[in-house]
C-alpha positions as CSV (number, residue, x, y, z in Angstrom):
1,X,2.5,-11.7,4.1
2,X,3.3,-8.0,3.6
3,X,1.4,-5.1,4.9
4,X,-0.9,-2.9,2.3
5,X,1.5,-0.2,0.5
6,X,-0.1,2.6,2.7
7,X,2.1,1.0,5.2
8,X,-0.9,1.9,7.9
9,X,-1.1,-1.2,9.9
10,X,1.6,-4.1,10.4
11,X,1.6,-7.5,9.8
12,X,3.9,-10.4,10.6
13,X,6.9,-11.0,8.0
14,X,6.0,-12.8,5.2
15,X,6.8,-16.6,4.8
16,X,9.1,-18.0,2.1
17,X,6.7,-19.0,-0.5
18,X,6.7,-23.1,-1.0
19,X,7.6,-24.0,-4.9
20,X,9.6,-20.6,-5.8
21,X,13.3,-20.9,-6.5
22,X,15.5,-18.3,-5.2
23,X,14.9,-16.1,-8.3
24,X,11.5,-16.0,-7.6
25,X,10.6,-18.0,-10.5
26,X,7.7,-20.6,-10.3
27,X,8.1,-24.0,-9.6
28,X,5.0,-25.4,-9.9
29,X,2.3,-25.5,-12.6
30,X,-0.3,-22.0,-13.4
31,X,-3.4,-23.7,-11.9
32,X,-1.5,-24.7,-9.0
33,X,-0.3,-21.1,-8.8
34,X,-4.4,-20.2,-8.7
35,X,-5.0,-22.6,-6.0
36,X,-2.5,-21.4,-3.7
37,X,-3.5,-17.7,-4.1
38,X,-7.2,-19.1,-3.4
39,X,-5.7,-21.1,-0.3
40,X,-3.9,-17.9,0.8
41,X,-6.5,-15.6,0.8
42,X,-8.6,-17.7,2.2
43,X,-6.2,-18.1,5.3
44,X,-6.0,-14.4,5.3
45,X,-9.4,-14.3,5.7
46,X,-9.5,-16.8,8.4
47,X,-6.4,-15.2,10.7
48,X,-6.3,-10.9,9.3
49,X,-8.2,-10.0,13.0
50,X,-5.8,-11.9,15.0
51,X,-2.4,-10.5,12.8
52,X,-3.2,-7.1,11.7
53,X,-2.6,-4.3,14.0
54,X,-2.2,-0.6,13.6
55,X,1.2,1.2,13.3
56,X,2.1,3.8,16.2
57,X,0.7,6.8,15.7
58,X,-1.6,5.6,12.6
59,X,-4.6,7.4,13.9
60,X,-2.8,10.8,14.9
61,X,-1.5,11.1,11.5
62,X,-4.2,10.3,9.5
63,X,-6.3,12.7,11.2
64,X,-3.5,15.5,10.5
65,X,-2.7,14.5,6.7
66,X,-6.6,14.2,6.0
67,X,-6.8,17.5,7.1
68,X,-4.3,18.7,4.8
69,X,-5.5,17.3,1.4
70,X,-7.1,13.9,0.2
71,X,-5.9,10.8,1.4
72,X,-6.1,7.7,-1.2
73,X,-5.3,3.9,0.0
74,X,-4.1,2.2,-2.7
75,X,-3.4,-1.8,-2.1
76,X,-2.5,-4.4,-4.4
77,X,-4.4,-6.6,-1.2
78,X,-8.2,-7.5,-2.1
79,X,-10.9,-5.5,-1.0
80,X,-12.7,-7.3,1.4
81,X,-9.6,-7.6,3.5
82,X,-8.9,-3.8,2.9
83,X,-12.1,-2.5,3.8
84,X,-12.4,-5.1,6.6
85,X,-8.9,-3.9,8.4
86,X,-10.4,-0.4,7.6
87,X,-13.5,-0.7,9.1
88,X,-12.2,-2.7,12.0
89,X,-9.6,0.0,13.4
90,X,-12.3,2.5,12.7
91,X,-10.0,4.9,10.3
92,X,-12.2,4.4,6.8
93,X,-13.2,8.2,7.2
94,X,-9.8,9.2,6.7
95,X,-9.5,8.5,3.3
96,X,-11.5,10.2,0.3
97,X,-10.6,7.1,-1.9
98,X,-10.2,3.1,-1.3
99,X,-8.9,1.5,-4.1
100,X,-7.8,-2.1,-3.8
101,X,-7.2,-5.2,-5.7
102,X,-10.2,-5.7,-8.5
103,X,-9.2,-8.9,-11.1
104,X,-10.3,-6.5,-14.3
105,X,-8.4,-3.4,-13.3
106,X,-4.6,-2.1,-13.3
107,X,-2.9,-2.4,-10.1
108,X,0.7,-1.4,-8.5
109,X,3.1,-0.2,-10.3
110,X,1.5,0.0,-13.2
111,X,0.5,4.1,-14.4
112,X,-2.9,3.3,-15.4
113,X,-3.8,2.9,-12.1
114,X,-3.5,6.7,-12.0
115,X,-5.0,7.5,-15.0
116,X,-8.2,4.9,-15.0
117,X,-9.1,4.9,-10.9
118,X,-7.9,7.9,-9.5
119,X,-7.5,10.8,-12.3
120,X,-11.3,10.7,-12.9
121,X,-12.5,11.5,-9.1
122,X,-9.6,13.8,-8.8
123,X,-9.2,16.0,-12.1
124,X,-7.4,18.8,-10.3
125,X,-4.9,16.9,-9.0
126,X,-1.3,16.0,-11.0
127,X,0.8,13.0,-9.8
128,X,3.8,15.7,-9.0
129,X,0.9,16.4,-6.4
130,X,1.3,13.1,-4.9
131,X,3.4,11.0,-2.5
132,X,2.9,7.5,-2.5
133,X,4.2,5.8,0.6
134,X,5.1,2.0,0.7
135,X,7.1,-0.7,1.8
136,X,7.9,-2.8,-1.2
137,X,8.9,-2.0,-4.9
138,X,5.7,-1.9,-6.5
139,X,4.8,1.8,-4.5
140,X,8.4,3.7,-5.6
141,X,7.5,2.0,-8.9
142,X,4.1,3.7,-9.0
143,X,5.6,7.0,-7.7
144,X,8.0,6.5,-10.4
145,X,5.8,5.7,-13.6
146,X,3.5,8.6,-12.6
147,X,5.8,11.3,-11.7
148,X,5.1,11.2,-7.9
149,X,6.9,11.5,-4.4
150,X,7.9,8.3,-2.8
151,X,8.5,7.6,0.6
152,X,9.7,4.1,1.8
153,X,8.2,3.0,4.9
154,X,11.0,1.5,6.6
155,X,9.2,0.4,9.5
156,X,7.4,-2.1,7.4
157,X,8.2,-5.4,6.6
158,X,9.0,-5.1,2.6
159,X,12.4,-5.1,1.3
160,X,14.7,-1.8,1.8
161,X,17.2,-3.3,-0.9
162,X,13.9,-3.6,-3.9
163,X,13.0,-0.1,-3.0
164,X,16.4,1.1,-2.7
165,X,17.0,-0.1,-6.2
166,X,14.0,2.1,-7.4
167,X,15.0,4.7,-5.5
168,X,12.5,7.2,-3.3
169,X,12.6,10.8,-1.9
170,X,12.4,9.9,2.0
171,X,12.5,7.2,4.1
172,X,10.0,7.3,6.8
173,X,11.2,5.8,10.6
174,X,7.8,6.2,11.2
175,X,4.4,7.1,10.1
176,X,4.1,9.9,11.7
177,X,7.1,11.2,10.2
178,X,4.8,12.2,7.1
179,X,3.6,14.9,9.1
180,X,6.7,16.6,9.6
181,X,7.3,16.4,5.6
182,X,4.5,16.9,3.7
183,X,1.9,17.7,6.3
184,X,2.2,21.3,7.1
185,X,0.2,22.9,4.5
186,X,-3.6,23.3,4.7
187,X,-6.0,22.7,2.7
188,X,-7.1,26.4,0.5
């Protein structure tokens, strides 16, 4: 398991994957692929309460950075367990928009993302505007294909060598440490 690319709360490291070789190429049939995803999220389901906790200092900086300028979660998780870790540590406010995994629409890294969910409830804003912060390589990927700031979480469980590949502009000890980069300017 891996925590959602907002890198807000922390999950346990994720298991190696039964029936993927070491290039991370499938070893088993696509329906059986489909089943295990079902069986996963399922288990999610069952266990998110008892895994999921917040980072230090989530709540601090969230109330600072939504103070400064819109706040968007973007997760390549489903909804249900989005909004439910959301609504459970109480910090759904924070964020103007939720956008999570939805089987008909674009997700992680790829641009329309950007263009089809968050352009059109944010007009004013350009993706040179943005800073996506992440632990794996799909969120300096997005950052990338869009023309936006990225920041790896290092205190996450993803894989510093994927994103160092990519490439980023910071590298966060902390989540607080977005604060002391991008959160001193107020909203006009």
């Amino acid at each position: 398991m891996r925590p959602p690319a907002t890198s807000v709360w922390r999950m346990p490291p994720k298991a190696p994957a039964r029936g993927i070789d070491d290039g991370g190429r499938s070893l088993i049939g696509i329906g059986a692929v489909g089943r295990r995803c079902r069986d996963y999220r399922k288990w999610y389901a069952d266990h998110d309460e008892s895994l999921v906790t917040l980072f230090d200092s989530a709540e601090e900086t969230l109330v600072h950075l939504s103070a400064v300028g819109d706040l968007v979660l973007l997760s390549n998780k489903g909804t249900n367990a989005v909004e439910g870790s959301l609504s459970r540590f109480g910090i759904r406010d924070h964020f103007s928009l939720v956008l999570a995994e939805e089987p008909s629409k674009p997700r992680k890294p790829d641009p329309e993302v950007f263009s089809m969910r968050i352009s059109p409830l944010f007009p004013a804003v350009q993706p040179a505007d943005c800073v996506v912060t992440g632990d794996t390589a799909a969120d300096p990927e997005f950052a990338r294909n869009i023309g936006a700031s990225a920041c790896f979480a290092e205190y996450g469980f993803g894989e510093r060598a994927s994103c160092d590949q990519v490439g980023y502009t910071h590298a966060l000890g902390r989540l607080g440490d977005l604060v002391g980069i991008y959160g001193q300017h107020r909203r006009p």
